[in-house]
C-alpha positions, -999 to 999 in steps of 0.1 A, spaced: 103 -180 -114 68 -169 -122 52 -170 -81 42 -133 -87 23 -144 -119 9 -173 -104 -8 -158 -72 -20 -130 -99 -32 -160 -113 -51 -172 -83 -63 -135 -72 -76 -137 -109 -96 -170 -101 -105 -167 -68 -114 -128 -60 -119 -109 -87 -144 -133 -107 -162 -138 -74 -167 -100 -64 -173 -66 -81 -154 -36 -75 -115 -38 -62 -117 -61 -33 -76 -47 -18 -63 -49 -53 -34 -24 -40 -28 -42 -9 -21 -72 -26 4 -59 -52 23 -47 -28 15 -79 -3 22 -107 -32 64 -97 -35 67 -96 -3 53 -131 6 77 -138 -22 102 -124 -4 94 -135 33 97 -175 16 133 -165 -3 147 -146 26 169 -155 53 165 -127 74 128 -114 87 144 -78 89 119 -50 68 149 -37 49 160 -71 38 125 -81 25 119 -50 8 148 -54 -13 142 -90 -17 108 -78 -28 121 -50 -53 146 -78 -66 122 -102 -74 97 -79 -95 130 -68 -112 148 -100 -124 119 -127 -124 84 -104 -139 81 -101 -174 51 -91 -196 28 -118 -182 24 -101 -150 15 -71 -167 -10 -89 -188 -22 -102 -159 -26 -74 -141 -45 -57 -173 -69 -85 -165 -76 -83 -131 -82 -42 -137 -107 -52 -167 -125 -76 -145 -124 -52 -115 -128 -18 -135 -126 5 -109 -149 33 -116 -126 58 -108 -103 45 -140 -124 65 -168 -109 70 -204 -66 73 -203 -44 87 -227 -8 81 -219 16 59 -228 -1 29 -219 -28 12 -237 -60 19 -217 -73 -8 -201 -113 -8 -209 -96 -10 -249 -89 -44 -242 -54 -39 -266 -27 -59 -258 -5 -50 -287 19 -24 -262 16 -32 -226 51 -34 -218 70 -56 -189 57 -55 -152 90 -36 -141 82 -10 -167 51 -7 -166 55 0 -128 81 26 -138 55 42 -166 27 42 -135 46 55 -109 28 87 -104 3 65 -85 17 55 -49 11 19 -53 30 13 -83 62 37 -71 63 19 -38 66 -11 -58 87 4 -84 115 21 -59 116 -7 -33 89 -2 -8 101 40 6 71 51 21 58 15 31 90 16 51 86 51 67 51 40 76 70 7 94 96 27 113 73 53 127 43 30 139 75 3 152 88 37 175 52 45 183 50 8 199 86 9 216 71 44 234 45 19 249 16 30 224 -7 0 209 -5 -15 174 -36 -1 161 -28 37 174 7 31 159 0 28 126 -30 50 125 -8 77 134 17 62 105 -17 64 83 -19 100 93 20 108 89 19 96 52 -10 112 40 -1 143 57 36 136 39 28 122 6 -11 125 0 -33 99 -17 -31 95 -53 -66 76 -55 -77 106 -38 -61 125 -70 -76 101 -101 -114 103 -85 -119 143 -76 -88 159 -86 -58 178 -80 -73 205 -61 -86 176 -39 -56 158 -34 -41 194 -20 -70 201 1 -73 164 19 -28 169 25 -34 197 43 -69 183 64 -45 154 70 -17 172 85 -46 194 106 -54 159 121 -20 151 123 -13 178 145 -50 170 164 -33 135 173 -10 151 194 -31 171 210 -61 149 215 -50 114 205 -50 101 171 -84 85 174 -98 118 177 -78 129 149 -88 101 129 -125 105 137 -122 141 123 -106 136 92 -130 101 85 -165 127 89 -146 155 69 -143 131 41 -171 108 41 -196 133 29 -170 143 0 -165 105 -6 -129 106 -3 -111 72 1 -76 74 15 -71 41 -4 -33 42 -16 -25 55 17 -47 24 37 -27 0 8 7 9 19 -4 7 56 -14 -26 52 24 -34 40 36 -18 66 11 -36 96 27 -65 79 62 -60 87 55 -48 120 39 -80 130 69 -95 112 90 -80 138 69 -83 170 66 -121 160 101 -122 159 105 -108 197 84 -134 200 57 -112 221 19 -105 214 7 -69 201 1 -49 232 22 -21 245 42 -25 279 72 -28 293 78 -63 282 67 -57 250 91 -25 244 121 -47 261 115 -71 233 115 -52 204 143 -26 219 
């Protein structure tokens, strides 16, 4: 089939030669299958797409999209990358010689949250989705929905960019300030809570990005659903009655 090459292809071209540093790299790998899947589909339901999704990297990506996806990471080169030794060829080598199938190399990644949601069909991305979609039935808005669903997964699962930049002992420490605001949220709202946590991390220059990559999947299969009720994004009774 080759469309998740292609729009690799076109991210290639279009974004990553125009800007420096990774301009939503991880939202889009996990965005790009499922706008394959959305077109293949013919149900709009979450569960569908996300298997539709994990289908489609499994039977139609080869070792171009990995290529490709070696490129795009040489052309961005995230700082927080620095020298690896695993199983993979490191990407500022510029070898070629062993970079193994996109599926695969998924699988070999999967310690970061990105490639396993990608990898294992979307888990968390749905978890995210069902808890900010519950959040919006209950008569809460979009944007509080699913920054409580931000706060739920990195209190559940952590953020593994969080990891690769400052560490294990920082991955630990920003779970368990995440599950503080977590429990701030209901308490004092989960702007508060948010609030908190942002001016606890700024100064230590912690970016929640896996976390913020996989909430970007999910906002996108929420709207999915709300414009299938056919209703705009604000909470009320219609709204709830819709979605019900």
């Amino acid at each position: 089939m080759g469309v998740i090459a292609s729009v690799k292809e076109r991210y290639l071209r279009e974004v990553a030669s125009r800007f420096k540093g990774n301009i939503a790299y991880g939202t889009f790998m996990l965005m790009a299958p499922l706008a394959v899947a959305i077109a293949l589909s013919k149900s709009s339901e979450p569960e569908g797409l996300v298997t539709t999704a994990r289908d489609t990297i499994y039977c139609c990506t080869g070792r171009r999209e990995s290529l490709l996806h070696y490129k795009i990471l040489r052309r961005l080169y995230p700082s927080h990358l620095g020298r690896y030794r695993g199983r993979l060829p490191d990407v500022a080598s510029g070898d070629e010689r062993d970079i193994p199938p996109y599926p695969l190399l998924l699988k070999l990644n999967s310690w970061d949250m990105v490639h396993r949601e990608l990898a294992e069909g979307y888990p968390i991305t749905l978890e995210a989705y069902r808890h900010s979609l519950n959040r919006v039935k209950e008569g809460r808005s979009v944007e509080e929905a699913l920054l409580e669903a931000l706060l739920k997964v990195l209190a559940e699962h952590g953020d593994t960019l969080i990891f690769q930049k400052h560490g294990g002992r920082a991955f630990k420490i920003a779970r368990e300030e995440a599950r503080a605001a977590f429990r701030v949220s209901e308490m004092w709202g989960v702007r508060n809570a948010i609030t908190w946590l942002e001016r606890l991390w700024r100064g230590r220059e912690w970016n929640p990005g896996a976390a913020l990559d996989i909430i970007a999947a999910a906002s996108g299969l929420l709207l999915i659903t709300i414009s299938q009720a056919g209703m705009d994004a604000l909470p009320g009774e219609r709204y709830r009655d819709a979605i019900s």
